[in-house]
C-alpha positions in Angstrom: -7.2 -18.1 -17.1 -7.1 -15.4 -14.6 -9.7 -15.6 -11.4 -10.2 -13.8 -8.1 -8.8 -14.8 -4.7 -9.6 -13.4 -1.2 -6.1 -14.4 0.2 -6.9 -13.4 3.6 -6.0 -16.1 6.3 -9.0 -14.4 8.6 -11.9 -14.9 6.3 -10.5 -18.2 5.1 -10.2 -18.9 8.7 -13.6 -18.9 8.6 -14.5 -21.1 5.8 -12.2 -23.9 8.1 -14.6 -23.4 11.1 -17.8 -23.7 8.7 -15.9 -27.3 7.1 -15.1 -27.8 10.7 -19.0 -28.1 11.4 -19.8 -29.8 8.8 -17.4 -32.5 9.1 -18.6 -33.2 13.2 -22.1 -33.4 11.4 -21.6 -35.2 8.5 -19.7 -37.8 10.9 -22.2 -38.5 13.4 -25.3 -38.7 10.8 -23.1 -40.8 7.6 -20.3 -42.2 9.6 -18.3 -43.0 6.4 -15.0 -44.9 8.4 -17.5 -47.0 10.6 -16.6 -51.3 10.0 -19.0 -53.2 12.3 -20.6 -51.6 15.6 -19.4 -48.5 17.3 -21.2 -47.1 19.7 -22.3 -43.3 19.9 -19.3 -42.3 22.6 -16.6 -43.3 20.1 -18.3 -41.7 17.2 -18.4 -38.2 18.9 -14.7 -38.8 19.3 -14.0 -39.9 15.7 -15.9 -36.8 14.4 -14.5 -34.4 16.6 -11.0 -35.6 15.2 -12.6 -36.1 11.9 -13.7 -32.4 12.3 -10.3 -31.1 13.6 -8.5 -32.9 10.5 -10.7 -30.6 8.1 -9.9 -27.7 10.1 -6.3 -28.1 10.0 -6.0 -29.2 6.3 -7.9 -25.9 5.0 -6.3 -23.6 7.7 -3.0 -25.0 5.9 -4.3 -24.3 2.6 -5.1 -20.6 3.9 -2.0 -19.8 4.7 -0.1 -21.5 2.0 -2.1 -19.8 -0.8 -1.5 -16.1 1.3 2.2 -16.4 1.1 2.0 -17.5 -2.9 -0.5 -14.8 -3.7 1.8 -12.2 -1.6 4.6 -13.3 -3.7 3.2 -14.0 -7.4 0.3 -10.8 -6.8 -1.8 -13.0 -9.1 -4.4 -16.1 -8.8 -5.3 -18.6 -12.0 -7.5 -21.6 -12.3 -4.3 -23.6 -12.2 -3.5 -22.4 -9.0 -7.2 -23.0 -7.5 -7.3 -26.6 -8.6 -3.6 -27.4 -6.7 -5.7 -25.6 -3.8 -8.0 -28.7 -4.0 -5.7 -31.0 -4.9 -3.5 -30.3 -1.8 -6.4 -29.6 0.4 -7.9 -33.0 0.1 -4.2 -34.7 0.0 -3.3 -33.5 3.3 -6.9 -34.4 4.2 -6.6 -37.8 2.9 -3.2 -38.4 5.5 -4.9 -36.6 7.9 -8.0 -39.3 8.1 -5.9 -42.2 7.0 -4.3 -41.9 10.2 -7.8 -41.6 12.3 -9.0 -44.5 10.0 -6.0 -46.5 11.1 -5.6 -45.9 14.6 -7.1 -47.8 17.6 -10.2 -45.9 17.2 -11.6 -47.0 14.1 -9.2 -49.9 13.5 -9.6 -49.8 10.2 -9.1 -52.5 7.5 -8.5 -51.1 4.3 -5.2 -49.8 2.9 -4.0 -46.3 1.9 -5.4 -47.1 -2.1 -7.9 -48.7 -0.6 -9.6 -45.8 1.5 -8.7 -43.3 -0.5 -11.6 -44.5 -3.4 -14.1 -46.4 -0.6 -14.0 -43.6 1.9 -12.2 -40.4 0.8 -13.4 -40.0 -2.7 -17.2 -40.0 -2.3 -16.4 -37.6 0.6 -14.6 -35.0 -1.5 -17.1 -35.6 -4.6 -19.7 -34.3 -1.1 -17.5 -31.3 0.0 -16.3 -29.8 -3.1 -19.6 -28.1 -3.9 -19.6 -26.4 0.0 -15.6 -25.7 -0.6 -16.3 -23.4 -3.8 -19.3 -22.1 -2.8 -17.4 -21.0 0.9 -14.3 -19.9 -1.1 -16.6 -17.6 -3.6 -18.5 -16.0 -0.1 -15.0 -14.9 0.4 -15.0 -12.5 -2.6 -17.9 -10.5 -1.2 -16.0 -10.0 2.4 -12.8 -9.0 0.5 -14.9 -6.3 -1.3 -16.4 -5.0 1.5 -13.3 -4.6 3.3 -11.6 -3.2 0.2 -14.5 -0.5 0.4 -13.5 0.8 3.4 -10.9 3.7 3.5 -7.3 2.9 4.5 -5.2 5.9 6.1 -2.1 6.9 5.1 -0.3 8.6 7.6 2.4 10.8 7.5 5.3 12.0 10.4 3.4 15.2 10.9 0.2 15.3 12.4 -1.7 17.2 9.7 0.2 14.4 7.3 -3.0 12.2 6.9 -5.2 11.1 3.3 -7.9 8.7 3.8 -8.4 6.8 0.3 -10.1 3.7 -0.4 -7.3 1.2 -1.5 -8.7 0.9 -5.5 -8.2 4.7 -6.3 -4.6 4.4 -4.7 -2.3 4.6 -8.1 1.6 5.0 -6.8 3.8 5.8 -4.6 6.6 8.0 -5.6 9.7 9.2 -3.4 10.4 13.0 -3.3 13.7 12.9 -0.9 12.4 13.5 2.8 8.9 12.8 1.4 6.4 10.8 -0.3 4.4 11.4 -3.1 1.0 9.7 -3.5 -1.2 9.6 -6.8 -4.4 9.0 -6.8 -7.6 9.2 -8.0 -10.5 10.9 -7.2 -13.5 10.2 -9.6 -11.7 10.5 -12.9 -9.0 13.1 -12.2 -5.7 12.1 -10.9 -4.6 13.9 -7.8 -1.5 14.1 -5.8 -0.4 14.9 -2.2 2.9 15.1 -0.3 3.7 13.2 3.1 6.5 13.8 5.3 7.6 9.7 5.6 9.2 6.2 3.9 8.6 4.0 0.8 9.9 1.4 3.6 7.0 2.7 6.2 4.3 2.4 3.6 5.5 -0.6 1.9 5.4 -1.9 5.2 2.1 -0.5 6.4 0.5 -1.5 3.3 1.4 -5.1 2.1 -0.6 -5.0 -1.7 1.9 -2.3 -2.8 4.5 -3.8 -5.0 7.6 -1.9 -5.1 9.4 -1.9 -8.9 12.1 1.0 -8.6 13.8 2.3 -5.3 11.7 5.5 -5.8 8.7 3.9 -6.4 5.6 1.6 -4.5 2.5 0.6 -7.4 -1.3 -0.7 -6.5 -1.0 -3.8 -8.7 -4.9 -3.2 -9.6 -3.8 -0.1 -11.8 -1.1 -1.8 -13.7 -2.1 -1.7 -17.5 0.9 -2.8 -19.7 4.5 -2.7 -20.4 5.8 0.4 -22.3 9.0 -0.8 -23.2 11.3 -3.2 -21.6 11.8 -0.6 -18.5 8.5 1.4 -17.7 5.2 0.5 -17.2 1.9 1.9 -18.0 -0.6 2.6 -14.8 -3.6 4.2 -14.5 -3.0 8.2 -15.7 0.8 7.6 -15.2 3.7 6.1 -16.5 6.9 4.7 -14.2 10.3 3.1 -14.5 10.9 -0.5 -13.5 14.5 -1.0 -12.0 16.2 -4.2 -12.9 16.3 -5.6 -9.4 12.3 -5.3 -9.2 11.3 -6.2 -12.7 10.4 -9.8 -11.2 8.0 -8.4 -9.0 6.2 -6.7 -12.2 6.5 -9.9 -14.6 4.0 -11.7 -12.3 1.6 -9.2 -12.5 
């Protein structure tokens, strides 16, 4: 089952500082490591560290679910529940360690903390986790609303697009040529640069034949065992890229 993922590391970034917070507060008001009497100067330490822990563990999580969507251009509800799994794992060491060390002193072995302390703490998170990671849909859509510029080596080489109506990008010897759409109708327009340039400039472009960059968003279906169908167009898949297409 396919689902959406924002798999930028800023706006994740964010949902870390926001578990950040919550983690310092929760702390302080539940203190869920505490064993006998400690005062309030050691539990301001323990949640800042407490705090820092959650950071870290989803900032982790961030970047490790960029470089897989990067490389697989797709997101299932497989993958999201190994985001949780190994997001509250690395948590779990993470706060093991605090629980144990000369702060806390605490009693209880790995098994032990994991369902006293850590599992009533994740059954509490989860709920802010998916609700964060689903905010992050709405600020990947407003930033995929906003027109990206495609430059070319002459000055008067420029096409402002929004990213979604970007189709291809073909190469035509010392140029580029760029379908797209605008409204219905497919429309084309010749740049003076590189597949490489673009490719580079614009990392959601998949490359699947030396002449040829695609938006994965207008991929449709294979026509045969060596082109694909797009949006309005039709393009050959080399075998040295055809991996890049059967993760689509």
């Amino acid at each position: 089952m396919k689902v959406k993922l924002n798999p930028s590391i800023e706006h994740h970034t964010l949902v870390a500082i926001v578990l950040m917070i919550w983690a310092f507060l929760f702390g302080i008001l539940a203190r869920p490591f505490e064993h006998g009497y400690m005062d309030l100067k050691i539990w301001l330490k323990v949640s800042a560290i407490f705090s820092i822990a959650f950071f870290a563990s989803y900032f982790c999580i961030a970047i490790l679910q960029n470089k897989i969507y990067n490389y697989i251009r797709k997101w299932s509800i497989v993958y999201e529940v190994c985001t949780y799994i190994i997001l509250f794992f690395i948590y779990t060491l993470l706060t093991f360690y605090l629980y144990r060390s000369s702060l806390i002193n605490g009693i209880y072995s790995f098994n032990e903390f994991f369902f006293e302390i850590s599992i009533n703490i994740i059954f509490i998170v989860t709920p802010i986790v998916i609700v964060a990671r689903k905010y992050t849909l709405k600020l990947m859509v407003q930033t995929e609303e906003k027109n990206i510029t495609i430059k070319g080596d002459n000055k008067l080489d420029v096409l402002k697009i929004k990213p979604s109506n970007l189709i291809c990008i073909s190469n035509a010897q010392n140029y580029v040529e760029i379908y797209y759409l605008e409204g219905e109708d497919l429309k084309t327009k010749l740049l003076r640069s590189s597949l490489k340039k673009l490719l580079t400039d614009f990392d959601f472009l998949i490359q699947v034949h030396r002449s040829h960059l695609i938006n994965p968003d207008h991929f449709q279906s294979w026509k045969d065992s060596n082109t694909i169908e797009l949006s309005k167009i039709e393009l050959p898949v080399s075998k040295s890229y055809k991996n890049n297409v059967l993760h689509l």
